[in-house]
VEXMAR-37341 format. One record per atom (N, C-alpha, C): residue number from 1; residue in one letter; atom name; x, y, z. Coordinates in steps of 0.001 Angstrom, whole numbers. Layout:
% residues N
@nr->NUM | rest->A | atom->CA | xx->X | yy->Y | zz->Z
...
//
This chain:
% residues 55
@nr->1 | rest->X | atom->N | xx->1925 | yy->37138 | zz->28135
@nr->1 | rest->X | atom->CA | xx->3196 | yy->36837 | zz->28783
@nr->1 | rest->X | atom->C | xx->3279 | yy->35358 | zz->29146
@nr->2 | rest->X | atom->N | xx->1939 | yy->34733 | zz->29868
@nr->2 | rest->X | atom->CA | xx->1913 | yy->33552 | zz->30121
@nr->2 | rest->X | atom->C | xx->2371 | yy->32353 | zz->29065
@nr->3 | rest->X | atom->N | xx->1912 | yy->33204 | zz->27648
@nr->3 | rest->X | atom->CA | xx->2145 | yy->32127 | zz->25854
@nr->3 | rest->X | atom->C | xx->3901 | yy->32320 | zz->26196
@nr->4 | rest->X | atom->N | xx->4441 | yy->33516 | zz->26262
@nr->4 | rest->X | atom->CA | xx->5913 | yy->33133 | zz->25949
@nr->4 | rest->X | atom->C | xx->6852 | yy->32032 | zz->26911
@nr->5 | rest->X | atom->N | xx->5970 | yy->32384 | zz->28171
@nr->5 | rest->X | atom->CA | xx->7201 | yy->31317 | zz->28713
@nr->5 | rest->X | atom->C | xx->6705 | yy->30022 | zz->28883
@nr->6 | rest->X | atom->N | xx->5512 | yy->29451 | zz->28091
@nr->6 | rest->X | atom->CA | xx->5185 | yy->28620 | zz->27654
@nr->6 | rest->X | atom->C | xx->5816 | yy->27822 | zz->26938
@nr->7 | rest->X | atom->N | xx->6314 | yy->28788 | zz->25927
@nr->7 | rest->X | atom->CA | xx->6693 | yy->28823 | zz->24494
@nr->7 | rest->X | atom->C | xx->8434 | yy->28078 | zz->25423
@nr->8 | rest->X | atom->N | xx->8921 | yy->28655 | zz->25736
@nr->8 | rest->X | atom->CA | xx->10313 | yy->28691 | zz->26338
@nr->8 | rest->X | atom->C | xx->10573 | yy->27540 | zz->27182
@nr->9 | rest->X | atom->N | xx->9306 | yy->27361 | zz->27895
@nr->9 | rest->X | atom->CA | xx->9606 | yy->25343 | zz->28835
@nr->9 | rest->X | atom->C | xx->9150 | yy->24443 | zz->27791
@nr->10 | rest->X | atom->N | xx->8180 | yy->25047 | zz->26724
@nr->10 | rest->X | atom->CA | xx->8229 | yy->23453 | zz->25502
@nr->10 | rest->X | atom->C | xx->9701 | yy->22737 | zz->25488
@nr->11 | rest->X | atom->N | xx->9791 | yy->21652 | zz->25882
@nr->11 | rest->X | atom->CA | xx->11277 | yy->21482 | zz->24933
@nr->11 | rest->X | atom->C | xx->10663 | yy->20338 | zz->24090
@nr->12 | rest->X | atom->N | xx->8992 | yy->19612 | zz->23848
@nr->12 | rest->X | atom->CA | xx->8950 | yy->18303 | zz->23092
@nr->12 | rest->X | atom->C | xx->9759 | yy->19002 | zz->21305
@nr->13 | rest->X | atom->N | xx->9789 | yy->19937 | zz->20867
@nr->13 | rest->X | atom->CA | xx->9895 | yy->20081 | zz->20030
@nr->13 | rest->X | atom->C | xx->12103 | yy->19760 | zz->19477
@nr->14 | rest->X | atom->N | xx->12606 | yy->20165 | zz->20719
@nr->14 | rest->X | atom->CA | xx->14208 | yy->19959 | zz->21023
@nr->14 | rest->X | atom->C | xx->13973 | yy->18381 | zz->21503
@nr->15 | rest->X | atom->N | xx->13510 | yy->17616 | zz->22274
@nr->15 | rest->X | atom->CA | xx->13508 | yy->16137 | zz->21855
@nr->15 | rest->X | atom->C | xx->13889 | yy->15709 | zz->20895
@nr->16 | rest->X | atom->N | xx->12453 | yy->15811 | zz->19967
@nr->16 | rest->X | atom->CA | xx->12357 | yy->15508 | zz->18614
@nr->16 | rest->X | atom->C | xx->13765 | yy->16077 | zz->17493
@nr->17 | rest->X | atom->N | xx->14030 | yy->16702 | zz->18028
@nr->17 | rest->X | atom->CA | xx->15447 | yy->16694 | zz->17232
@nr->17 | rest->X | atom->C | xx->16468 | yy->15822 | zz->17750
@nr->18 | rest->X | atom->N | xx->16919 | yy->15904 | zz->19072
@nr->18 | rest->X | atom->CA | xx->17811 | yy->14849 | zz->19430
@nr->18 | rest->X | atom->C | xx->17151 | yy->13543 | zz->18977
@nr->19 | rest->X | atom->N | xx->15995 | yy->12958 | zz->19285
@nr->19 | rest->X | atom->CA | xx->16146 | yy->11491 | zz->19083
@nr->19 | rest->X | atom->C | xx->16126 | yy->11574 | zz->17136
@nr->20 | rest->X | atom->N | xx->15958 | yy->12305 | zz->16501
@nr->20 | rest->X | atom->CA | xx->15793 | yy->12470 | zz->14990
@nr->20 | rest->X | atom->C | xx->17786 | yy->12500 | zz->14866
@nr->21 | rest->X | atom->N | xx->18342 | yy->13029 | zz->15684
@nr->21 | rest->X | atom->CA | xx->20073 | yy->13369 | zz->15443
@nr->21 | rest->X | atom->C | xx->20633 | yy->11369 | zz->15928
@nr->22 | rest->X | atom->N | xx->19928 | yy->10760 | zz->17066
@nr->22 | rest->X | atom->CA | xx->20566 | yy->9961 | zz->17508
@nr->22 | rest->X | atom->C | xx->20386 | yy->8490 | zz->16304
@nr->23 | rest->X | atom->N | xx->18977 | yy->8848 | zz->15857
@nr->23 | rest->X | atom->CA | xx->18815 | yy->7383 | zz->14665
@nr->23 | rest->X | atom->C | xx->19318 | yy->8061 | zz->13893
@nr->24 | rest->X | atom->N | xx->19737 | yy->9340 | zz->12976
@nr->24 | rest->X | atom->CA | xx->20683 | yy->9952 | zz->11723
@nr->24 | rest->X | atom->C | xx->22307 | yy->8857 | zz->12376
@nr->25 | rest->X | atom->N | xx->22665 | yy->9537 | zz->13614
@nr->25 | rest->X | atom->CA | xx->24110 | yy->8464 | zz->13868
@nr->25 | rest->X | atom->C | xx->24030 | yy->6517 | zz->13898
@nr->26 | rest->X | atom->N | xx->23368 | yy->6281 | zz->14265
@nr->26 | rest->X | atom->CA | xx->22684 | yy->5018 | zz->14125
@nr->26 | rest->X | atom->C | xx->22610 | yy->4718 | zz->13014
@nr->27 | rest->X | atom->N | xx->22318 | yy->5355 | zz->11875
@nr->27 | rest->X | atom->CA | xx->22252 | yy->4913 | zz->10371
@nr->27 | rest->X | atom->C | xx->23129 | yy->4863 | zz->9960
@nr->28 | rest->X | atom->N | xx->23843 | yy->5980 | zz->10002
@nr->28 | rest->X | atom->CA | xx->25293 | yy->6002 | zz->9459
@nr->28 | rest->X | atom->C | xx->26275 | yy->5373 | zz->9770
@nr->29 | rest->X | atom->N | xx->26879 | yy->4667 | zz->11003
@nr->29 | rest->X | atom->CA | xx->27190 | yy->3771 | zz->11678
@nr->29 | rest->X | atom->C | xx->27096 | yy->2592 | zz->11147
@nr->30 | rest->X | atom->N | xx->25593 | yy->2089 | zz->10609
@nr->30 | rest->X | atom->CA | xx->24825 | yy->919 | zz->10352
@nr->30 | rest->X | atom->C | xx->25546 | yy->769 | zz->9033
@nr->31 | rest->X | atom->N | xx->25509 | yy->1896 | zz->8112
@nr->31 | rest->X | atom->CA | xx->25387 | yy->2015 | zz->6728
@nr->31 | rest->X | atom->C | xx->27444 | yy->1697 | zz->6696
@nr->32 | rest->X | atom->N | xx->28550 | yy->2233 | zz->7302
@nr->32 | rest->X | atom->CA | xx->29536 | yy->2074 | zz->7115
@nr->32 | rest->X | atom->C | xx->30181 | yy->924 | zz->7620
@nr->33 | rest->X | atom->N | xx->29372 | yy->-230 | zz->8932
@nr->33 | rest->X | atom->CA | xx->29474 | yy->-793 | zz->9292
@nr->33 | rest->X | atom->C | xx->28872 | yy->-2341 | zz->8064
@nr->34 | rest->X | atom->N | xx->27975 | yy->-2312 | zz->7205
@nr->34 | rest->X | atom->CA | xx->27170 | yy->-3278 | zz->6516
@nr->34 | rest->X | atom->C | xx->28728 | yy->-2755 | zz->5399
@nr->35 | rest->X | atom->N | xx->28863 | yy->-1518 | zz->4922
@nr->35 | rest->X | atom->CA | xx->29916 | yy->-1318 | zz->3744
@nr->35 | rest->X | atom->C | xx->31157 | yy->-1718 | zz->4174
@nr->36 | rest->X | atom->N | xx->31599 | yy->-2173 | zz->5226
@nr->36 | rest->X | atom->CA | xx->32611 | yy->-3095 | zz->5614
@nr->36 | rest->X | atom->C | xx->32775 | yy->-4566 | zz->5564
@nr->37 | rest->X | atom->N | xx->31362 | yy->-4689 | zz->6189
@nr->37 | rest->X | atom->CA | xx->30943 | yy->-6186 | zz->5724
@nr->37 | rest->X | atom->C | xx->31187 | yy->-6818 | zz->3998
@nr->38 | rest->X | atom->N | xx->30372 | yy->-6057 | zz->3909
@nr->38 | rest->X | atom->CA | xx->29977 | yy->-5650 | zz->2155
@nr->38 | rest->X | atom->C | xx->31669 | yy->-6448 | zz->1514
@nr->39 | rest->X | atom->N | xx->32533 | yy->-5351 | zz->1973
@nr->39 | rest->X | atom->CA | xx->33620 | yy->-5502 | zz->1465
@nr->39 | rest->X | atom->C | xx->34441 | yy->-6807 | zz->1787
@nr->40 | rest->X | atom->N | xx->34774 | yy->-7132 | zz->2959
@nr->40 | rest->X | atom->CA | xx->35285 | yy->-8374 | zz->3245
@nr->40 | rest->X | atom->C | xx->34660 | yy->-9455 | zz->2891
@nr->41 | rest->X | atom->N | xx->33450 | yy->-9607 | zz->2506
@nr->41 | rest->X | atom->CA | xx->32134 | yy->-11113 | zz->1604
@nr->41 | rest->X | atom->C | xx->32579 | yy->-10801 | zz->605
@nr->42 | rest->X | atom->N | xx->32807 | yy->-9643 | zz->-445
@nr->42 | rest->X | atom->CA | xx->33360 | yy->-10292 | zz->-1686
@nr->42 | rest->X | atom->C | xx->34200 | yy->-10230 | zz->-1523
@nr->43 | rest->X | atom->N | xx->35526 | yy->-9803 | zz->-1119
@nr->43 | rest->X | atom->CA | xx->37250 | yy->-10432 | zz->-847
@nr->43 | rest->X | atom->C | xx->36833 | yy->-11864 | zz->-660
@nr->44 | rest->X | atom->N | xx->36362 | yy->-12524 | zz->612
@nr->44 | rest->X | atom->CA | xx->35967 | yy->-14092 | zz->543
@nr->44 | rest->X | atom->C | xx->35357 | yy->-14509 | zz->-1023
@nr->45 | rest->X | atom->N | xx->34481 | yy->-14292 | zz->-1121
@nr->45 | rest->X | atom->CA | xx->33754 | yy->-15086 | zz->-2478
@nr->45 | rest->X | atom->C | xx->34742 | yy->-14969 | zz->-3541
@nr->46 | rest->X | atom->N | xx->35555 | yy->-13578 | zz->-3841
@nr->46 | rest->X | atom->CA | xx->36842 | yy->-13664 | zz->-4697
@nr->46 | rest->X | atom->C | xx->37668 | yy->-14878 | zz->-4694
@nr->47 | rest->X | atom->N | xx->38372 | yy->-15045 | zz->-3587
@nr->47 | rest->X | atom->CA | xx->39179 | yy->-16050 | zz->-3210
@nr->47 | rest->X | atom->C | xx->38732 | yy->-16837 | zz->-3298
@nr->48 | rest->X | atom->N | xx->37133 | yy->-17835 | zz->-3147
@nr->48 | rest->X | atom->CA | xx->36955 | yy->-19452 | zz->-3018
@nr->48 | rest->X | atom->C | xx->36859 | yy->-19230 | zz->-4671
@nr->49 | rest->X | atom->N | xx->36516 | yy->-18107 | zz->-5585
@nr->49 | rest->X | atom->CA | xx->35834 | yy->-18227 | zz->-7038
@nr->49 | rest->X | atom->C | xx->37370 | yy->-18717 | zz->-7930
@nr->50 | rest->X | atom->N | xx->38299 | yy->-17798 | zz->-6621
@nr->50 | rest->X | atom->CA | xx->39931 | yy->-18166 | zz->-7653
@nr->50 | rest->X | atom->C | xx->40235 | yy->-19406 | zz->-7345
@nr->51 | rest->X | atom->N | xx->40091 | yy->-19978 | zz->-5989
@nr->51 | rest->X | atom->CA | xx->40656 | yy->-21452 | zz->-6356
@nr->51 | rest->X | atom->C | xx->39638 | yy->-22578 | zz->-6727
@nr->52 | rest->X | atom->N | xx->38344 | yy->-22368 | zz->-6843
@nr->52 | rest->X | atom->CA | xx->37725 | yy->-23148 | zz->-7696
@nr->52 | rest->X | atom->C | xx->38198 | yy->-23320 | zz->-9190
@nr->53 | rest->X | atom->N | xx->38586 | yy->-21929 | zz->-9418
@nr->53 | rest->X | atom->CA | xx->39101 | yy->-21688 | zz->-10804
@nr->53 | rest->X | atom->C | xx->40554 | yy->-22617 | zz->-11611
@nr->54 | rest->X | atom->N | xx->41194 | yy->-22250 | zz->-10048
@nr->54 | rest->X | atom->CA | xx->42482 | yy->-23220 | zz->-10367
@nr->54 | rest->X | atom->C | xx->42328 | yy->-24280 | zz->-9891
@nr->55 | rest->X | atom->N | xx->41325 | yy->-25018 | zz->-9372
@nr->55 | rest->X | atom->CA | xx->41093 | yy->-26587 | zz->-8952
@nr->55 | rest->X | atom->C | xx->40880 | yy->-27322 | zz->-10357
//
């Protein structure tokens, strides 16, 4: 009886999922936040490549 409610105050194992859930949002965040970046550096490099082009 003593193993089950042992078993039942563990929570290191429910930690380990939240901080495993909080860097999953952190990445993804990271990852749509750099693919924004991403996108507006080549819009810029587009534009200086076109008027180099027409200089």
């Amino acid at each position: 009886m003593k193993f089950v409610r042992k078993m039942f105050k563990n929570e290191e194992g429910a930690t380990a999922i939240e901080y495993g859930l909080i860097a999953a949002l952190i990445a993804v965040a990271a990852i749509v936040a750099m693919g924004s970046l991403g996108n507006n550096l080549s819009n810029t490099f587009d534009e200086v490549s076109d008027k180099l082009a027409a200089a």
